[in-house]
C-alpha positions in Angstrom: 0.0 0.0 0.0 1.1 3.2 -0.9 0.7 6.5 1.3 -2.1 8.6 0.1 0.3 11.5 -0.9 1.6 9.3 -3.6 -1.2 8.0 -5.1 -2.1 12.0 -6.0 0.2 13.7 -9.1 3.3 15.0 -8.1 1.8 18.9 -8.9 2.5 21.8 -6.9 -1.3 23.3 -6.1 -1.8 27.0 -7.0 -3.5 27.9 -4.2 0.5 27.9 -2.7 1.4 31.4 -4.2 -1.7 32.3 -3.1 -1.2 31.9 0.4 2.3 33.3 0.6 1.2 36.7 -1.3 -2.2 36.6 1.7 0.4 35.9 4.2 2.8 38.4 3.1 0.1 41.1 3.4 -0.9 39.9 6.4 2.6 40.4 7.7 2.4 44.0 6.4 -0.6 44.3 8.3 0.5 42.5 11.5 4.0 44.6 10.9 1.7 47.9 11.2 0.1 46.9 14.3 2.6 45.8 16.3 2.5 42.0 15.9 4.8 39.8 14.3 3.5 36.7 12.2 5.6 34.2 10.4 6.1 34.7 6.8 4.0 32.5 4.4 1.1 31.4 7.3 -2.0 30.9 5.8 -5.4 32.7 6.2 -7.4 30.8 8.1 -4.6 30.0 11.0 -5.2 34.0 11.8 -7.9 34.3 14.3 -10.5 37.2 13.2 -11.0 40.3 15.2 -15.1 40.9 14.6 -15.4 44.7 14.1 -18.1 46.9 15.6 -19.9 50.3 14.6 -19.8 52.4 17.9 -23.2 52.7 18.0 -24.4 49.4 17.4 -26.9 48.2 20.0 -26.1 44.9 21.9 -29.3 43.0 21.2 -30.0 39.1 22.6 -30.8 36.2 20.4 -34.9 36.4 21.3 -34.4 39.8 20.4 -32.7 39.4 17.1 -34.6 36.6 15.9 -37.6 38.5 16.4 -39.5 39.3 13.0 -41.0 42.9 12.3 -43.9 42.4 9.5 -44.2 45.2 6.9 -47.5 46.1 5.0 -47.1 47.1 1.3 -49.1 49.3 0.3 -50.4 51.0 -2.8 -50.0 54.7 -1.7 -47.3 56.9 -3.0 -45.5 58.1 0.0 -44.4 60.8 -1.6 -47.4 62.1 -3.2 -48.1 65.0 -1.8 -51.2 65.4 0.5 -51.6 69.2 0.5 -52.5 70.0 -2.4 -55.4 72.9 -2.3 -57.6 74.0 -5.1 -60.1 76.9 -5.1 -63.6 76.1 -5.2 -65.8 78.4 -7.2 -68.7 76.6 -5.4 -68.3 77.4 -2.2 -65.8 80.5 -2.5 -62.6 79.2 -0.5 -59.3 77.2 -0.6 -60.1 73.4 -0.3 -58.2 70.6 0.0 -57.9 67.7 -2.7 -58.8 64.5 -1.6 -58.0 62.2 -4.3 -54.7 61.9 -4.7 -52.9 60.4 -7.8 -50.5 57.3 -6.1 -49.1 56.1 -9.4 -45.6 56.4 -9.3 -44.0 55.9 -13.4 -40.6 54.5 -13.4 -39.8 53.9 -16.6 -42.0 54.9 -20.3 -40.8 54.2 -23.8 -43.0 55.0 -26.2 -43.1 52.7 -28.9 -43.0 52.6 -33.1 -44.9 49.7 -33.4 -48.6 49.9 -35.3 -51.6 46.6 -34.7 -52.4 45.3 -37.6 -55.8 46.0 -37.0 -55.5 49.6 -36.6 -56.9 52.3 -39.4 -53.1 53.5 -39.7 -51.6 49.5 -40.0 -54.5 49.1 -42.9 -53.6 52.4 -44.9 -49.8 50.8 -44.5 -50.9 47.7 -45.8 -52.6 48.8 -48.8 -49.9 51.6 -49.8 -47.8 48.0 -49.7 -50.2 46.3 -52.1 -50.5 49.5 -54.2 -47.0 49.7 -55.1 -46.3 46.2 -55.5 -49.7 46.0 -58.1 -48.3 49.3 -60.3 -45.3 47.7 -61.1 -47.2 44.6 -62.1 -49.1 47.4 -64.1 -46.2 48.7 -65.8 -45.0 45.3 -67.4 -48.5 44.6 -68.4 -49.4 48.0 -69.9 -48.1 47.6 -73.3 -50.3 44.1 -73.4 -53.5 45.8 -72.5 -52.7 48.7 -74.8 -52.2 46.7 -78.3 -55.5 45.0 -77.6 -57.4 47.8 -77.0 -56.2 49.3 -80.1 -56.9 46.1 -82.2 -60.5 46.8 -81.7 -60.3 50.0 -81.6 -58.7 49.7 -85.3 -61.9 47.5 -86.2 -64.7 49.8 -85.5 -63.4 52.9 -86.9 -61.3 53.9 -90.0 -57.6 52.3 -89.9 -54.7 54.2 -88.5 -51.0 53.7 -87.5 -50.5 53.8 -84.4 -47.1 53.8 -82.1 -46.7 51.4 -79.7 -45.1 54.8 -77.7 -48.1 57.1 -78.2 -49.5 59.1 -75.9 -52.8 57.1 -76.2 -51.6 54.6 -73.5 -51.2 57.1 -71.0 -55.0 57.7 -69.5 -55.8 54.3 -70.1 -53.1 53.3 -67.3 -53.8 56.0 -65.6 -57.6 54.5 -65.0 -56.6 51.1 -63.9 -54.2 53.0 -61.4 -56.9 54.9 -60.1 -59.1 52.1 -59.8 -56.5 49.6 -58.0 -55.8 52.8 -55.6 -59.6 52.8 -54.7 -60.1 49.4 -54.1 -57.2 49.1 -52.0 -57.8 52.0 -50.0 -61.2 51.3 -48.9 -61.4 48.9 -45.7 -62.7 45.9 -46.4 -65.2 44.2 -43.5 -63.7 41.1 -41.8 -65.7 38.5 -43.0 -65.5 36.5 -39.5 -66.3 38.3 -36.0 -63.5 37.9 -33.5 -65.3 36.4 -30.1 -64.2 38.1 -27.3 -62.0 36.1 -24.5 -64.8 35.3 -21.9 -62.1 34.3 -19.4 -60.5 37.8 -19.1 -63.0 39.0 -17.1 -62.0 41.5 -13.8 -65.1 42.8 -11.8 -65.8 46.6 -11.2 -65.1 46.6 -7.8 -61.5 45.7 -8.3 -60.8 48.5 -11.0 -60.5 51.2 -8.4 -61.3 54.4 -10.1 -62.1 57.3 -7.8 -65.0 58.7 -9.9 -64.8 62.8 -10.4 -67.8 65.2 -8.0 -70.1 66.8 -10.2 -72.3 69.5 -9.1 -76.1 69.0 -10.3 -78.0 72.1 -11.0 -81.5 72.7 -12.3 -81.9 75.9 -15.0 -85.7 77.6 -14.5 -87.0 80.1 -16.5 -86.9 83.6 -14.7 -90.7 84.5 -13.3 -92.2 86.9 -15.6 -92.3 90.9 -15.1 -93.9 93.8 -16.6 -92.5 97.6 -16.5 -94.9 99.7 -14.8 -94.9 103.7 -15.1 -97.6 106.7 -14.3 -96.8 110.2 -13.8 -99.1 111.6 -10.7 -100.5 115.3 -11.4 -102.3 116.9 -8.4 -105.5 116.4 -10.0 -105.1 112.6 -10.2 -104.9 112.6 -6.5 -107.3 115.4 -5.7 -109.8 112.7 -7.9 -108.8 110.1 -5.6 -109.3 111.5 -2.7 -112.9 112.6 -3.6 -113.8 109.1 -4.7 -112.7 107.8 -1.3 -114.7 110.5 0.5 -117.3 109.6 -1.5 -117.5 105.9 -0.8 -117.5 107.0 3.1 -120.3 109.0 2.7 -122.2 106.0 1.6 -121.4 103.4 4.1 -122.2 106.0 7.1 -125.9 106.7 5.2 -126.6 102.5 4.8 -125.1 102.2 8.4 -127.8 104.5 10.0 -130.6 103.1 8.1 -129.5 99.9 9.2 -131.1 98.2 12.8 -127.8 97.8 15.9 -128.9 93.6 15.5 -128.9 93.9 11.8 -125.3 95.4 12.0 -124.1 92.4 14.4 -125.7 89.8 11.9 -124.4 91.7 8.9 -120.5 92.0 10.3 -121.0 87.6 11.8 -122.0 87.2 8.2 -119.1 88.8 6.4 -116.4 87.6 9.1 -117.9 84.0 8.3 -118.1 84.3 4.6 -114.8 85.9 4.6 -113.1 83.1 6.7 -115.1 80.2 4.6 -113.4 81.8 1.1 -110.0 81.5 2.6 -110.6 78.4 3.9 -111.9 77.1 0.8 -108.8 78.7 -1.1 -106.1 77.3 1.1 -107.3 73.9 1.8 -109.5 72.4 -1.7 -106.6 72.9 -3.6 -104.6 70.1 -1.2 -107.2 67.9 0.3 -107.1 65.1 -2.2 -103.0 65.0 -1.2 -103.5 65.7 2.4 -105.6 62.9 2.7 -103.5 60.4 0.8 -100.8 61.6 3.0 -102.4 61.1 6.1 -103.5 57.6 5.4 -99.9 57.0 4.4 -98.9 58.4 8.1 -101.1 56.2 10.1 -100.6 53.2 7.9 -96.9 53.6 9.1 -98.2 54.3 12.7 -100.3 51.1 12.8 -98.3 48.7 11.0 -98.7 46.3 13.4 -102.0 46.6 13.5 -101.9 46.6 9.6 -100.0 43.5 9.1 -102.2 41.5 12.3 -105.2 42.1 10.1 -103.4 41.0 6.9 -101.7 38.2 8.0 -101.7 37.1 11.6 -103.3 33.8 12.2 -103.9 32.7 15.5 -101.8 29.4 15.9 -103.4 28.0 18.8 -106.4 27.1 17.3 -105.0 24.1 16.0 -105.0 22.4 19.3 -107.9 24.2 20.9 -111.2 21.8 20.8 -113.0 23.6 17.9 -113.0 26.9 19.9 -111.7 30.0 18.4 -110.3 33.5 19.6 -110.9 37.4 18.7 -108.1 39.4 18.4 -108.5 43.1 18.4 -107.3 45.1 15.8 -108.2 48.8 15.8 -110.0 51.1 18.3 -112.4 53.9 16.3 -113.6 56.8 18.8 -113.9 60.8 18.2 -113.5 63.3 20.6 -117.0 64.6 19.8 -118.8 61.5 20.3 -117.3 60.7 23.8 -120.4 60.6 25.7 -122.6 59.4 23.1 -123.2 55.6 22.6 -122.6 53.7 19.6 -126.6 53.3 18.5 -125.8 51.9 15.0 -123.4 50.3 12.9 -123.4 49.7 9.2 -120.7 48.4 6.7 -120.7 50.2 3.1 -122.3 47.9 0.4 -119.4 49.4 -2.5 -116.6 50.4 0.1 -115.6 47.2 2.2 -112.9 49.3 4.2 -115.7 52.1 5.3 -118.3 51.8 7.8 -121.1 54.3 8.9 -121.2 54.6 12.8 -124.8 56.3 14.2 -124.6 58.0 18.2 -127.5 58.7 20.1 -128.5 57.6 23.6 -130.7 55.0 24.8 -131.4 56.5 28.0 -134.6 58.9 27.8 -133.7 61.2 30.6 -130.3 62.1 28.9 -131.4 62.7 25.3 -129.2 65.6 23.7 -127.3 65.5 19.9 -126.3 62.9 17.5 -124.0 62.7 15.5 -123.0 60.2 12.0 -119.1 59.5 11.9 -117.9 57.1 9.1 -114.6 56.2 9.3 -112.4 53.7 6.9 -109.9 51.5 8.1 -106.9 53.1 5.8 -107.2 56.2 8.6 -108.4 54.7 12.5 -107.4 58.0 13.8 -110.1 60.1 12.3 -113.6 60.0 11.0 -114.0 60.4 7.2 -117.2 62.0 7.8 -118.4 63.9 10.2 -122.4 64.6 10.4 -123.7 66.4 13.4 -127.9 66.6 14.4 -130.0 68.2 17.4 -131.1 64.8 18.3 -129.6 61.6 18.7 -129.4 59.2 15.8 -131.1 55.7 16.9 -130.7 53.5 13.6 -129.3 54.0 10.3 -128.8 52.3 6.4 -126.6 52.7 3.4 -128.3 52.0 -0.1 -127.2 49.3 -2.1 -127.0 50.7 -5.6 -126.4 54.2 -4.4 -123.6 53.8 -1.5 -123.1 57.8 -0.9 -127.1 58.2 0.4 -127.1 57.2 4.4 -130.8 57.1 6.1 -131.0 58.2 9.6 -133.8 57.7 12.2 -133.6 60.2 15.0 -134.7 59.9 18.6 -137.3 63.0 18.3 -139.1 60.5 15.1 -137.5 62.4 12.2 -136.0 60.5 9.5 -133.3 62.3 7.3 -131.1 61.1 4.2 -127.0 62.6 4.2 -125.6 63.0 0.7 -121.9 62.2 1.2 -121.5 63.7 -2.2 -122.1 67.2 -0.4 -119.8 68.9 1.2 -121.9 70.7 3.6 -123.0 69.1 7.1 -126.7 69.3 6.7 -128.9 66.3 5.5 -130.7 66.8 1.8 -133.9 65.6 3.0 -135.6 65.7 6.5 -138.9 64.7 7.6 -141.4 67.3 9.7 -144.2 67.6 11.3 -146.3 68.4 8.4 -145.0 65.3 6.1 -146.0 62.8 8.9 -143.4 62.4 11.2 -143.2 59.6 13.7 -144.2 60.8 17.7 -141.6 58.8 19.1 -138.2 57.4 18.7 -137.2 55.4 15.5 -135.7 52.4 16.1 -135.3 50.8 12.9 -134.8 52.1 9.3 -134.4 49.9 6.1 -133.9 50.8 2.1 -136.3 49.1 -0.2 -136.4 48.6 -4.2 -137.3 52.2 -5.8 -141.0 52.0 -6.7 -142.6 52.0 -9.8 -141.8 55.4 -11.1 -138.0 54.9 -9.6 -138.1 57.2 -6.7 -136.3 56.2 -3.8 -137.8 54.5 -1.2 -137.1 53.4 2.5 -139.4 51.8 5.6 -139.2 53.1 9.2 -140.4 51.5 12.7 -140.9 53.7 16.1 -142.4 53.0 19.3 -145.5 54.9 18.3 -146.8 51.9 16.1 -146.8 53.2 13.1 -144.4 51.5 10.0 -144.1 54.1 7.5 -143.1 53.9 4.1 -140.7 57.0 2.8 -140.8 57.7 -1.2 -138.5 60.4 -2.2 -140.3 62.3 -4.7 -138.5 65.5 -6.2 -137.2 67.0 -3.2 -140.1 65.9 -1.0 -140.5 63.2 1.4 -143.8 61.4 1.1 -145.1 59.0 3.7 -147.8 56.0 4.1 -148.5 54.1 6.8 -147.7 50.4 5.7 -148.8 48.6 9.1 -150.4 50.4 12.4 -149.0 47.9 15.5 -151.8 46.7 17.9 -151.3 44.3 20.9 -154.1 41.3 20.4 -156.6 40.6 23.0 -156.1 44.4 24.5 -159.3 46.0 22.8 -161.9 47.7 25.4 -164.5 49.7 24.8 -164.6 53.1 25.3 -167.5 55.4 25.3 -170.6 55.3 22.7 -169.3 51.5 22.5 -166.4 52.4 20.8 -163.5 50.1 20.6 -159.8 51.4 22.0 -156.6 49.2 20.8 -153.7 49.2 22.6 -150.8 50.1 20.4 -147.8 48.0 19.9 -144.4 49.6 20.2 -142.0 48.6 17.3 -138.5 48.0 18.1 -136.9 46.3 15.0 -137.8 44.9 11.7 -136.3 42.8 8.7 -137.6 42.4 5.2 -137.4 39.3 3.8 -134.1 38.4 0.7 -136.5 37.2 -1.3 -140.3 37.5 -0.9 -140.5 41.4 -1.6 -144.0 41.8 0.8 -142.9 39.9 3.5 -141.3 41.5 6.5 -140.9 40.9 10.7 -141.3 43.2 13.0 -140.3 42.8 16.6 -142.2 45.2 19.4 -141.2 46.3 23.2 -143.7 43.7 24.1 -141.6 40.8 23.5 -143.9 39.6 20.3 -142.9 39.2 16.4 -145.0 40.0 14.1 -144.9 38.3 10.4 -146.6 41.1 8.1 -147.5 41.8 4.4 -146.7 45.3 2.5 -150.1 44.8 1.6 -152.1 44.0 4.1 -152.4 46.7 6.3 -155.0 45.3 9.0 -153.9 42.0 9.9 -150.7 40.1 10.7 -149.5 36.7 9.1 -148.5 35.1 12.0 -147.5 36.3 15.5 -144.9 34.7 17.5 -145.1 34.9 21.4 -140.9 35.0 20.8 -139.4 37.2 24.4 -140.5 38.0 28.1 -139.0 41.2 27.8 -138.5 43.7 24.4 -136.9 42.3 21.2 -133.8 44.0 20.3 -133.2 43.2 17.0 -134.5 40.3 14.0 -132.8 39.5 11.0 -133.6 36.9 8.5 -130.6 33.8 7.6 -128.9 35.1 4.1 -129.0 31.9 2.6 -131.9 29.8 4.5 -135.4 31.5 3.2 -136.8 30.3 6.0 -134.9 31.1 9.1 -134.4 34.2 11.0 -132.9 35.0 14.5 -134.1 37.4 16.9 -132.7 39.1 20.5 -133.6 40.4 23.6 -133.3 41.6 26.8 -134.0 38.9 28.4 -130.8 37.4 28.1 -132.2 35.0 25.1 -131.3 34.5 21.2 -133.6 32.5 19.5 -133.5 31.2 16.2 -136.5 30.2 14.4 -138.5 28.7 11.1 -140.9 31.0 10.0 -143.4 28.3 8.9 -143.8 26.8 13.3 -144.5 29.2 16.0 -141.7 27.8 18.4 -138.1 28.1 18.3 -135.7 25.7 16.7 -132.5 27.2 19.3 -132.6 29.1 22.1 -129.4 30.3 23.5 -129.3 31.5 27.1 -126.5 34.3 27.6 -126.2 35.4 31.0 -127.3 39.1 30.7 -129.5 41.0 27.7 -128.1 40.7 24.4 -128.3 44.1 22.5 -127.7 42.8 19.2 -127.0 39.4 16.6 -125.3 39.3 13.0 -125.6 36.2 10.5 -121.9 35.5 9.2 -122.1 36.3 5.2 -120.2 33.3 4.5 -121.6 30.7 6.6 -125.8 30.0 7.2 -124.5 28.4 10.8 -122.4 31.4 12.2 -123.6 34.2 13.9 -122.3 37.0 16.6 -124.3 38.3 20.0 -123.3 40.6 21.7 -124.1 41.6 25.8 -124.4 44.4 28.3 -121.9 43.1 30.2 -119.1 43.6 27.5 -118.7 40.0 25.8 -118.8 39.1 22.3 -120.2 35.6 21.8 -119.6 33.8 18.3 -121.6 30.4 17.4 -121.4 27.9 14.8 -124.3 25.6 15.0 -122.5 23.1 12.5 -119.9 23.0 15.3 -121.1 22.8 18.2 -125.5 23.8 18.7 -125.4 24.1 22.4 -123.4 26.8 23.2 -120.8 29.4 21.7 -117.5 28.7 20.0 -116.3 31.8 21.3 -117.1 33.8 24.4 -114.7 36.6 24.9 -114.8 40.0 27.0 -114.1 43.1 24.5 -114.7 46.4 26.9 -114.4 46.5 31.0 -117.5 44.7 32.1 -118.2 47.4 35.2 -117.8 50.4 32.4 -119.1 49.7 29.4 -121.9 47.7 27.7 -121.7 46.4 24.2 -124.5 47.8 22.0 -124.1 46.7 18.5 -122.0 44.0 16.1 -121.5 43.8 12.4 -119.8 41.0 10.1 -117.4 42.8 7.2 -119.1 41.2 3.9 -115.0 40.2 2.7 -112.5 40.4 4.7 -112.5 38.2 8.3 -114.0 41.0 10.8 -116.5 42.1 12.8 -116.8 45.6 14.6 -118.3 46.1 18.0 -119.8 49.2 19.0 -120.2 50.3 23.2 -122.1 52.9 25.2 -119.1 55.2 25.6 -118.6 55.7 21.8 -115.7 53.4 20.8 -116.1 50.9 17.8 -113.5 48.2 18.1 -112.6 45.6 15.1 -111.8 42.0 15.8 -110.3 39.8 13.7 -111.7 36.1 13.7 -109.5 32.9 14.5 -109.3 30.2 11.8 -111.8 28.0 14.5 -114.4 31.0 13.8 -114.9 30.7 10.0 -114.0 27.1 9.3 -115.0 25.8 5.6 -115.9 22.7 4.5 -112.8 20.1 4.5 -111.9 18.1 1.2 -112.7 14.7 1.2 -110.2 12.4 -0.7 -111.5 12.2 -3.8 -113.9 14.6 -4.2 -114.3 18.2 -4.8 -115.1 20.6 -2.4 -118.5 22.4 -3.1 -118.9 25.7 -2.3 -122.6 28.0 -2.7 -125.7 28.9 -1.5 -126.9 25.5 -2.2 -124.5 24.0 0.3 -125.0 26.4 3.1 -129.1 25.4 3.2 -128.2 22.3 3.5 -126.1 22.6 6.3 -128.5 24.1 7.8 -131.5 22.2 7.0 -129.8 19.2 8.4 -129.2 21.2 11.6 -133.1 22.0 11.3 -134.2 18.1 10.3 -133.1 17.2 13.9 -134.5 19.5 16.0 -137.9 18.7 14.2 -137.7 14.8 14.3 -136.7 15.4 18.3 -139.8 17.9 18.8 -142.1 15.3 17.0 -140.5 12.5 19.2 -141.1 14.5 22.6 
């Protein structure tokens, strides 16, 4: 084995001179300082001296492998920031916001032209041109003989030179020709689809878009030059036509009586204040109203959305019962101490309803008043009608919805014209056209007569039903029906025969038998009567112990009505057997009942001691579905209920003047289920015989007993 230094070559390494020359500098170095260092050492046997800046901080190793993050951002830092500009707008000095942070480091502008471009086309062709004209020139002389060759043919022979100047415009042509073909662009025949993938959204091109100012131009109003000279005659003329006007207001003055003079000055003050009413306020009452309707829309949302949309839940695992839940409260100011007498929904409008106050006890009889109000506005009445006595009953007419017939407490009837602005009705009853002698209690709207004059029925406590025909601009009466109690005839003197005289208290005309009507009396009787029979009843139905508050025939069953009292009973009946087919015992006196329109089975009661009852005799036809408290029981006393003909409602009226809507729960105004199978059917048809079945049973159990 040989030593590892001979199996290498026997070659002195360069690195040797190297070393001396580092060593020999290093000696220099070392000779400098003060040290002495063998000649021909190498480097890396010299220990190395680390050198310092003075003011370099002595840091740890945590410390110096801590890492400081830096954020790049986009903004210039040495765009300026205080750069002002004067704005004409405002008159001052304002500083720019939007800075420009592009910073340009290096721009070349280029010589290069796209293909594509209107400059690369002209290039393009001016190419082509040049290359076609010397094509041109070769081929002239070819195009020249042949042209003359038929040129010599047609026309008398001549020599011509293959030089002449014949071939000059003929070249000249084709030039032009070439030039205009190959200067006009020609269309590419295929379109180019754009690249669908290059896409960058808006939001990431950040462009700070420039202010604008936006300004509106109008035209200047318009203006007249005016000029008079005054002489002193002009104004001596004017100051004898002023004296002369004074002269004449002091001679009618003193002709004129002191009360005349007060009347004359209330007059103009009113007719004065009436003209600038009328000028301020017609101009904006269509917009103020839409407005305020908009205001308390937002103000009742709630309310708003409840009546829209709520649906109560919990009916689903409630035993077929059902709930009310109140939606709006309607009261006036003026009507505070006046009770709610009548309701009545608006056969067109199924958002208004008329509302009639009055008072129902005799010792505290003063004014009336006729509020409708809509449910778009809860806060205030739409109209507001005002009378000396209290209103007791009222009706809106089917085919004309703006006429509203009132019954008063003193035994006038009157008919409001909502049409009319002013607060007076357009028809009244007196004395001398045969006015009832004591309250009206119940008023109804009848098909016009034969010569189509309006015509409506009233009932009062004085017996008398009286038929109103508005003739012209007359109302003309005739006693229909004069109430008498049977078995209450005496004799009198000279053998004459005195009736006692039936008080009426409510009456309902028949859907569709024209001459058929009830009418219920103070005596706690019903009497079925004839339009024209004026003497006798059809039938009489010993119906209440005490007086019967209201009747009203089923809308879909022709022979079923319903009828109320005080004596805590509702009663439903068949016209056709003289006892009831339902009686319903409520706990204290009912002041009023109201057939569902979209059920024969459902009907509302309402009580004095501030319940609403709801039935459904398909549901349940021995007691209510519903019996819920809608005023304070100690404070107020129900008066009067109506069903909305659409939507799911019924309003309630008190004795302190408030109307309040309910809503009704699913449970209230169920609809017949689908069957699997079959279809479900829906109609007048269906409703009787719902309720005929109801009636069927009652019958057989009656003929069993």
């Amino acid at each position: 084995m040989l030593p590892a230094s001979s199996k290498m070559p026997h070659k002195q390494p360069p690195p040797r001179k190297q070393s001396i020359s580092m060593g020999r500098g290093a000696r220099k170095r070392d000779e400098d300082s003060g040290t002495e260092v063998g000649e021909g050492t190498d480097e890396w046997v010299q220990s190395k001296a680390t050198v310092k800046p003075p003011d370099q901080l002595d840091l740890t190793d945590a410390e110096l492998k801590e890492e400081f993050t830096r954020i790049l951002t986009a903004n210039n830092p040495h765009a300026p920031q205080n750069i002002v500009r004067y704005s004409f707008k405002e008159g001052t000095y304002k500083l720019i916001g939007f800075v420009d942070q592009l910073a340009v480091h290096f721009t070349q502008v280029g010589n290069l032209i796209p293909k594509d471009s209107d400059e690369g086309r002209r290039q393009h062709y001016r190419d082509e041109l040049a290359a076609i004209s010397h094509q041109g020139s070769q081929e002239s002389a070819k195009v020249v003989i042949s042209e003359t060759e038929i040129l010599e043919e047609e026309e008398e022979p001549k020599e011509v030179e293959a030089g002449s100047q014949t071939d000059v415009p003929i070249v000249e042509a084709s030039e032009k020709m070439a030039e205009e073909e190959l200067m006009t662009p020609k269309q590419p025949k295929e379109r180019k689809l754009t690249n669908k993938f290059n896409f960058s959204e808006r939001a990431s091109q950040t462009f700070n878009n420039p202010l604008r100012d936006r300004e509106c131009q109008m035209e200047p109003p318009p203006r007249t030059n005016f000029s008079a000279t005054a002489n002193q005659w002009e104004i001596y003329d004017a100051y004898m036509e002023e004296l002369e006007k004074q002269e004449k207001t002091k001679e009618k003055e003193k002709t004129k009586t002191p009360v005349a003079k007060k009347m004359g000055k209330m007059a103009m003050r009113k007719m004065t204040s009436m003209e600038s009413q009328s000028d301020d306020i017609t101009k904006v009452t269509q917009a103020a109203k839409i407005v305020e309707r908009m205001v308390n829309q937002n103000t009742y949302d709630d309310v708003a959305q409840d009546f829209k949309y709520y649906e109560d839940a919990a009916d689903e695992y409630r035993d077929q019962e059902g709930t009310l839940l109140p939606l709006w409260k309607f009261q006036n100011d003026k009507a505070k101490r006046l009770a709610v007498t009548a309701l009545c929904w608006n056969p067109k409008y199924n958002d208004l309803f008329a509302v009639g106050h009055g008072s129902y006890d005799f010792m505290k009889q003063s004014r009336g008043m006729l509020l409708l109000y809509s449910m778009k506005n809860p806060s205030f009445p739409e109209y507001i009608f005002s009378s000396e006595s209290g209103i007791m009953c009222l009706d809106m007419h089917v085919d004309h919805p703006y006429l509203v017939v009132v019954g008063h407490y003193d035994g006038n009837v009157a008919i409001y014209n909502l049409k009319k602005p002013h607060s007076q009705p357009s028809f009244r009853s007196s004395a001398k056209s045969g006015k009832h002698t004591d309250p009206v209690w119940q008023v109804r709207w009848q098909k016009d007569d034969m010569d189509h004059n309006l015509n409506f029925f009233s009932v009062s406590s004085d017996g008398r039903i009286v038929s109103w025909t508005l003739v012209k601009s007359e109302l003309v009466h005739t006693d229909v029906i004069k109430l008498k109690v049977e078995g209450s005839t005496t004799e009198g003197l000279e053998g004459l025969q005195i009736h006692t005289v039936g008080c009426g208290t409510a009456f309902d005309f028949h859907r569709e038998i024209d001459y058929l009507f009830l009418v219920g009396t103070e005596e706690g009787k019903i009497y079925k009567c004839s339009k024209s029979y004026s003497s006798q009843f059809l039938d009489t139905y010993d119906a209440h112990n005490m007086a019967v508050d209201a009747v009203s025939w089923n809308p879909y069953h022709t022979k079923v009505f319903m009828s109320c009292s005080s004596d805590w009973t509702v009663k439903i009946w068949d016209h056709t057997i003289k006892t009831p087919m339902f009686i319903y015992d409520l706990n204290s006196a009912v002041g009023d009942v109201a057939w569902a329109p979209y059920s024969s089975t459902v009907f509302a009661a309402v009580t004095t001691n501030g319940k609403t009852h709801v039935f459904d005799l398909s549901i349940n036809k021995y007691e209510a579905i519903c019996n819920q408290p809608v005023v304070a029981k100690k404070k107020n006393k129900l008066t009067h209920v109506q069903f909305n003909p659409i939507h799911p409602i019924i309003i309630v009226g008190d004795d302190r003047g408030h109307v309040t809507c309910l809503k009704l729960s699913p449970n209230l105004r169920k609809m017949p289920k689908e069957k699997k199978g079959q279809e479900v059917q829906k109609g007048p048809a269906v409703e009787i015989a719902k309720l005929d079945k109801l009636l069927n049973l009652v019958r057989e159990v009656k003929t069993k007993t």
